[in-house]
N, CA, C and O atoms as a GROMACS GRO file, in nm:
protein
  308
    1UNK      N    1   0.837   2.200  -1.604
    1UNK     CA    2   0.746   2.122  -1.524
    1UNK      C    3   0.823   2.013  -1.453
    1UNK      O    4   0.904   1.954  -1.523
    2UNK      N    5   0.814   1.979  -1.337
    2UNK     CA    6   0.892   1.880  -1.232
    2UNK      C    7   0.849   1.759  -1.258
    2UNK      O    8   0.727   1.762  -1.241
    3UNK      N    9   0.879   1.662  -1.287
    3UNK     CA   10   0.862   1.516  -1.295
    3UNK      C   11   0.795   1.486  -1.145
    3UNK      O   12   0.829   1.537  -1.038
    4UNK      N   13   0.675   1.376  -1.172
    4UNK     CA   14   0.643   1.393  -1.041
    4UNK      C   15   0.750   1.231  -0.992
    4UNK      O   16   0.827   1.162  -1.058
    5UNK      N   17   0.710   1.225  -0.873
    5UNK     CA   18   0.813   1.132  -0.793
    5UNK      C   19   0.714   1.031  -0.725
    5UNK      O   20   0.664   1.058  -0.616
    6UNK      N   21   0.698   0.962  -0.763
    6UNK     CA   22   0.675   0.833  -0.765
    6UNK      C   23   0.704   0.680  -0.667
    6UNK      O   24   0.765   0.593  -0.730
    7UNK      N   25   0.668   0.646  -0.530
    7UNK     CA   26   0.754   0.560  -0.489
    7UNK      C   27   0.606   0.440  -0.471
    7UNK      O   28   0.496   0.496  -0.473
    8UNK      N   29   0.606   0.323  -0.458
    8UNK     CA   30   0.608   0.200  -0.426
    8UNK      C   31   0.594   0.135  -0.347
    8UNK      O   32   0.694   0.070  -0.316
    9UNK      N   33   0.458   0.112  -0.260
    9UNK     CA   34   0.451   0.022  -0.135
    9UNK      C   35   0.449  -0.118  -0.181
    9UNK      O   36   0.383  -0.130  -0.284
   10UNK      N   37   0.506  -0.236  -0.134
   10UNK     CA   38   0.550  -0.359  -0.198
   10UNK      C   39   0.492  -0.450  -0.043
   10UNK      O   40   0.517  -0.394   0.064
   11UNK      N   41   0.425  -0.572  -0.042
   11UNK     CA   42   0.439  -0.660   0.015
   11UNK      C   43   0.580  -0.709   0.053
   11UNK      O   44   0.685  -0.707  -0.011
   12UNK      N   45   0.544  -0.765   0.206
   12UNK     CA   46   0.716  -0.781   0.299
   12UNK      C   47   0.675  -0.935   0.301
   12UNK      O   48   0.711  -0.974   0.412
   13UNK      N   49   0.620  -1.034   0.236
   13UNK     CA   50   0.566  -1.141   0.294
   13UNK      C   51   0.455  -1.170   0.178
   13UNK      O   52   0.399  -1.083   0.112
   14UNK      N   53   0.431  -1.328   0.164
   14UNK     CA   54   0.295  -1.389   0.110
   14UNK      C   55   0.215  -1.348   0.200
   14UNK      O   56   0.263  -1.321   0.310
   15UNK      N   57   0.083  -1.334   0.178
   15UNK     CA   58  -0.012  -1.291   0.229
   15UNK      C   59  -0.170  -1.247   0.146
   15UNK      O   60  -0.188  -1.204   0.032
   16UNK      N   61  -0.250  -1.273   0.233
   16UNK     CA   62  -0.354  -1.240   0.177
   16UNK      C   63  -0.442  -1.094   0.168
   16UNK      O   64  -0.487  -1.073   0.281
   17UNK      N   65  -0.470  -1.018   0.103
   17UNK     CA   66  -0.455  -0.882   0.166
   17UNK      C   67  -0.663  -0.901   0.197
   17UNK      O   68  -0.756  -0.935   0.125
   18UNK      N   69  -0.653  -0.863   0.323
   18UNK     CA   70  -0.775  -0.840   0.373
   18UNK      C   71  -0.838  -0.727   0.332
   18UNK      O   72  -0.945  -0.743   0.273
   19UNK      N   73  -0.809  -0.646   0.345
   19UNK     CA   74  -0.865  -0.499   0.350
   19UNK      C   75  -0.747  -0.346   0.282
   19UNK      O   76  -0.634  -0.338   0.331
   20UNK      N   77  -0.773  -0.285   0.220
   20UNK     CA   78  -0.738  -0.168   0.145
   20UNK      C   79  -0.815  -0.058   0.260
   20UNK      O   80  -0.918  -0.089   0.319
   21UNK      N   81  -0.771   0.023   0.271
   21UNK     CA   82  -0.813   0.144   0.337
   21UNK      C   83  -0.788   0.273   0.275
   21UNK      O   84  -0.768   0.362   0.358
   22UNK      N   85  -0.784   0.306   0.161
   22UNK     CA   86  -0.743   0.420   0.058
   22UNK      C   87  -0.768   0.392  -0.060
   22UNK      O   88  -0.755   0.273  -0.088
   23UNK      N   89  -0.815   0.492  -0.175
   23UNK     CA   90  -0.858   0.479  -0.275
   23UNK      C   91  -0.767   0.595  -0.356
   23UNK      O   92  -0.713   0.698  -0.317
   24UNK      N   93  -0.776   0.538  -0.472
   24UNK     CA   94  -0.652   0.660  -0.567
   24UNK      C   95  -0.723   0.795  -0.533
   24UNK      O   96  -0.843   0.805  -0.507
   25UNK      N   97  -0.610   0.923  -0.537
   25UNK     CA   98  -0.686   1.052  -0.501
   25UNK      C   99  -0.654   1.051  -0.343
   25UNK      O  100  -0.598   1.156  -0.314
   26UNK      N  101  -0.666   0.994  -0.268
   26UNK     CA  102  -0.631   0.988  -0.122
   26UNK      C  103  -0.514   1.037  -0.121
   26UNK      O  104  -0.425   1.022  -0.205
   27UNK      N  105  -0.512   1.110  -0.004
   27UNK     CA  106  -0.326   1.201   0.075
   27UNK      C  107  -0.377   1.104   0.225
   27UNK      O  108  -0.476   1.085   0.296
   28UNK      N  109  -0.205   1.054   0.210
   28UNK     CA  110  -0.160   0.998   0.333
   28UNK      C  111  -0.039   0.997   0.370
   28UNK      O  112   0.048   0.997   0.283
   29UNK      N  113  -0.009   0.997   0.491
   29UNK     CA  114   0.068   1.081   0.597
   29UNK      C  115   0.162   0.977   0.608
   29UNK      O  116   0.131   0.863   0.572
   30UNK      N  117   0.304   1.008   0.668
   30UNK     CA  118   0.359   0.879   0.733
   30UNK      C  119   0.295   0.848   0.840
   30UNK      O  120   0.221   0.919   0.908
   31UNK      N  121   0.327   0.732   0.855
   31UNK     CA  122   0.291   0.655   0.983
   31UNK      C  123   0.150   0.610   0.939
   31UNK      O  124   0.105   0.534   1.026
   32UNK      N  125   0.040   0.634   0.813
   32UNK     CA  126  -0.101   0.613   0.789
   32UNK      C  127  -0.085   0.450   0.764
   32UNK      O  128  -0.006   0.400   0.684
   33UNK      N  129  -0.159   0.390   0.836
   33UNK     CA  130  -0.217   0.249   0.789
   33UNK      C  131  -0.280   0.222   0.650
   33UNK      O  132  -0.379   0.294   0.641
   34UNK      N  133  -0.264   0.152   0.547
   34UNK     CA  134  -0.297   0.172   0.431
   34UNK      C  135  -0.409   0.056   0.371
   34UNK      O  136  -0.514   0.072   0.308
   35UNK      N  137  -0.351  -0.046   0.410
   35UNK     CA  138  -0.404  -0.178   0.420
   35UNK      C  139  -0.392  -0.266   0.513
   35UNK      O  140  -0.340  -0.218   0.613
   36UNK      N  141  -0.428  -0.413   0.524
   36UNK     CA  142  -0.431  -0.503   0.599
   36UNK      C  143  -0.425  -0.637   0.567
   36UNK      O  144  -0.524  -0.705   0.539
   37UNK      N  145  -0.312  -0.674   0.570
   37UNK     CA  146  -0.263  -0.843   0.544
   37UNK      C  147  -0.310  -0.933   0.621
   37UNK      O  148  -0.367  -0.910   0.727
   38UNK      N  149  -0.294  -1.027   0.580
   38UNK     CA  150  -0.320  -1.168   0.657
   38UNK      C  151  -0.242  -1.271   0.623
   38UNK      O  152  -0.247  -1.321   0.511
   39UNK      N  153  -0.158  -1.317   0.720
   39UNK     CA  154  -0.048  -1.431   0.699
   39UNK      C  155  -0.017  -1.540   0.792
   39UNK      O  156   0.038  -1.527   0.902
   40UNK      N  157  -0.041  -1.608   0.759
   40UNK     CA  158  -0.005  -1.767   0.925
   40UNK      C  159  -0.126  -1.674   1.082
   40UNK      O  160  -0.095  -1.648   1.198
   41UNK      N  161  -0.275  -1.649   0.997
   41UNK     CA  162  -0.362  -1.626   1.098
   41UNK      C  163  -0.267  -1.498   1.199
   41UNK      O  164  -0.241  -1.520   1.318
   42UNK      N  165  -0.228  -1.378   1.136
   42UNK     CA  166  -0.134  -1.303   1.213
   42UNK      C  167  -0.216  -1.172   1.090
   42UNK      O  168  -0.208  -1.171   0.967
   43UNK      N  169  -0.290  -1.077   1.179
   43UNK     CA  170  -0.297  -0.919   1.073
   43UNK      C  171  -0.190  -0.873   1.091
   43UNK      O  172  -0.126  -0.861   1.196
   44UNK      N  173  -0.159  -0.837   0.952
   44UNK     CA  174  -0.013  -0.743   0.931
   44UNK      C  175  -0.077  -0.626   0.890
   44UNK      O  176  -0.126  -0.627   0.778
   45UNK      N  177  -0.088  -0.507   0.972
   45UNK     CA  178  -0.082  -0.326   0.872
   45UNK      C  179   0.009  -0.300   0.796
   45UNK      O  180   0.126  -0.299   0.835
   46UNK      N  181  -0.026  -0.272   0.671
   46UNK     CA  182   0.098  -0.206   0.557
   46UNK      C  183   0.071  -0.070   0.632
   46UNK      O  184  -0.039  -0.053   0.684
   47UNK      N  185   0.168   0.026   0.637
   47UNK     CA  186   0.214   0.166   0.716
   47UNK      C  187   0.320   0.186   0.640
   47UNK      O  188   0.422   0.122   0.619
   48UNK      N  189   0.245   0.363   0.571
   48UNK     CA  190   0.324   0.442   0.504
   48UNK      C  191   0.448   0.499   0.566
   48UNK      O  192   0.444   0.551   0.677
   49UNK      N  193   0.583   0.489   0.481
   49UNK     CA  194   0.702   0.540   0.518
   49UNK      C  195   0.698   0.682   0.495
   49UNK      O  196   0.757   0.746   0.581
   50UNK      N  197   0.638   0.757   0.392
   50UNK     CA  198   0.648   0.884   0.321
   50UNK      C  199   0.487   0.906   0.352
   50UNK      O  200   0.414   0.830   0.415
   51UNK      N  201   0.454   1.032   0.288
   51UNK     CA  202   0.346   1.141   0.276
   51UNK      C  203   0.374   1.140   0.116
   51UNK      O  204   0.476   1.138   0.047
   52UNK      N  205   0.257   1.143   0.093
   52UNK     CA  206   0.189   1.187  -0.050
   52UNK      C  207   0.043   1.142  -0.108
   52UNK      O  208  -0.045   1.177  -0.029
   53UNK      N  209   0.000   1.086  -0.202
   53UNK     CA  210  -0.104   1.060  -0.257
   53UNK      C  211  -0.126   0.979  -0.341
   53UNK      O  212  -0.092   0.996  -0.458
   54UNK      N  213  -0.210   0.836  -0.282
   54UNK     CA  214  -0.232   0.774  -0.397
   54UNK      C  215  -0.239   0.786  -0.508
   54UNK      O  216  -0.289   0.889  -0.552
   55UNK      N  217  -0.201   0.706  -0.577
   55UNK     CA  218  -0.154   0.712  -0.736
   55UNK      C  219  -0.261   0.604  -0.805
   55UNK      O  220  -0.355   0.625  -0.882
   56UNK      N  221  -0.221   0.512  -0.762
   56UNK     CA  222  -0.280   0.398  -0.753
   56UNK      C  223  -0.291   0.257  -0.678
   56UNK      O  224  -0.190   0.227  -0.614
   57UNK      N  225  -0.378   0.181  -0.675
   57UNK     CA  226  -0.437   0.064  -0.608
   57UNK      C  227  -0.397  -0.047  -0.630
   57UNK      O  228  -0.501  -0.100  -0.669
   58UNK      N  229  -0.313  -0.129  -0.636
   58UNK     CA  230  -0.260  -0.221  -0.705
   58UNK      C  231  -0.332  -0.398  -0.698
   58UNK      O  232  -0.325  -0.493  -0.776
   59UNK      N  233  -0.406  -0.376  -0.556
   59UNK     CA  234  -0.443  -0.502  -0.476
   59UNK      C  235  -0.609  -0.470  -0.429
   59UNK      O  236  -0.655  -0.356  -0.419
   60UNK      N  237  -0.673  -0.573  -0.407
   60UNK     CA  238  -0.820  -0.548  -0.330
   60UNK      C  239  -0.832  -0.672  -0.243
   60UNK      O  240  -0.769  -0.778  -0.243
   61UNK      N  241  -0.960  -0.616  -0.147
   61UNK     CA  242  -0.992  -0.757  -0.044
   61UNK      C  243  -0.976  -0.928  -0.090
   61UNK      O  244  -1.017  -0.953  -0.203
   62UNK      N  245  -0.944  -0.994  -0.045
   62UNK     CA  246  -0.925  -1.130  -0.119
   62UNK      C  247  -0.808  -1.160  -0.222
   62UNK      O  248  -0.812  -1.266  -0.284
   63UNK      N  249  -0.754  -1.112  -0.232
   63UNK     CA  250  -0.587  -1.115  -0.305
   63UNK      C  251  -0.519  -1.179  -0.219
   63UNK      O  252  -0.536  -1.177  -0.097
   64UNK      N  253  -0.427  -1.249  -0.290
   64UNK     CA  254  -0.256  -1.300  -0.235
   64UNK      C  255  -0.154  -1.259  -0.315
   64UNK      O  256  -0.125  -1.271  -0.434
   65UNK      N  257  -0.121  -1.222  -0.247
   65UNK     CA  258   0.023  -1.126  -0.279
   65UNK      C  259   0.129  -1.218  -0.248
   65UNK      O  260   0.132  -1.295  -0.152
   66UNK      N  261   0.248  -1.197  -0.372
   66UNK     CA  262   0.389  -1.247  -0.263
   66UNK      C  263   0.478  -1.132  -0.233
   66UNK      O  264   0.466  -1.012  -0.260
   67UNK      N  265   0.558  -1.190  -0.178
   67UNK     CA  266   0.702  -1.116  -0.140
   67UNK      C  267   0.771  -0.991  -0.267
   67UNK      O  268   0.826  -1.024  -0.372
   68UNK      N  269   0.754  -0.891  -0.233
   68UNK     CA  270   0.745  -0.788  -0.333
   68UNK      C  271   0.639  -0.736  -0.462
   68UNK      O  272   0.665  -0.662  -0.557
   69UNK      N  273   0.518  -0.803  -0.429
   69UNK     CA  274   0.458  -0.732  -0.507
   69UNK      C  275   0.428  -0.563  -0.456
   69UNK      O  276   0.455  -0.500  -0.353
   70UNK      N  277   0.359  -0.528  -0.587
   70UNK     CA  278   0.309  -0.354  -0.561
   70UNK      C  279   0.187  -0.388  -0.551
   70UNK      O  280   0.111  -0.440  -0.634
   71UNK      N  281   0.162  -0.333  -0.372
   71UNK     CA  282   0.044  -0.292  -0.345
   71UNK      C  283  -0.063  -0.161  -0.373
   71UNK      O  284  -0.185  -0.160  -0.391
   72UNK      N  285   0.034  -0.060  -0.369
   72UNK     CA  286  -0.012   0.099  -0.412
   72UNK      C  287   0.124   0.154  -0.456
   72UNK      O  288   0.242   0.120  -0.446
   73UNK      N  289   0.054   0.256  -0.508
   73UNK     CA  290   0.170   0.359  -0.602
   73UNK      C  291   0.112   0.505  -0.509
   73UNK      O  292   0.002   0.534  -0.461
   74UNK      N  293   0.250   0.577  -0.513
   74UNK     CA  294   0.242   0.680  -0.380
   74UNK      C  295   0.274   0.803  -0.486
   74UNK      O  296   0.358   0.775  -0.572
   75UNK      N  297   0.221   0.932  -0.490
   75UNK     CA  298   0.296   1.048  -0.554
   75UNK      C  299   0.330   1.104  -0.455
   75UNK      O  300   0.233   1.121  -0.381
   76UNK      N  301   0.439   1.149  -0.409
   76UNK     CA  302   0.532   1.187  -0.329
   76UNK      C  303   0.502   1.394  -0.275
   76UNK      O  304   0.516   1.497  -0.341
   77UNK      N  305   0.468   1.375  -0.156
   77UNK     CA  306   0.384   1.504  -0.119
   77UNK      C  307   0.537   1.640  -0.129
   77UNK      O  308   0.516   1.759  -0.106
   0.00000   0.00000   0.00000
C-alpha cells in the first residue's frame, strides 16, 4: 500500500483569514483559490501550488493567522 503524500498550505503573512472556500473531501486543482486573507486592508487569495484533496481545514472565517501557520492539509492527486 503507498503512503499517501501529504503537503501543507501555510500562511505567507499575519493576517486575518476572511473566508475558506473548500471543505475536507474537496479536489482542487493548481492554480484553485482556496481561501481569503486579509492584511493592512489588502485581500490576499491563498492559490494552490499542486492538485489533490483536502485533507483537512486548519483555519475558519475570523481567524488570525501568523507567518507560517497551516491553513489546509492537501493529499496529493
Amino acid at each position: 500500500m503507498a503512503r499517501e503524500q501529504v503537503t501543507e498550505i501555510v500562511a505567507e503573512m499575519v493576517a486575518n483569514v476572511m473566508s475558506v472556500a473548500v471543505a475536507p473531501g474537496d479536489a482542487v486543482a493548481f492554480g484553485d483559490t482556496v481561501a481569503l486573507l486579509e492584511s493592512m486592508k489588502m485581500e490576499i487569495p491563498v492559490i494552490t501550488e499542486v492538485a489533490g484533496t483536502v485533507r483537512a481545514v486548519k483555519v475558519g472565517p475570523g481567524d488570525v493567522v501568523q507567518e507560517g501557520d497551516v491553513l489546509l492539509e492537501l493529499t496529493l492527486a
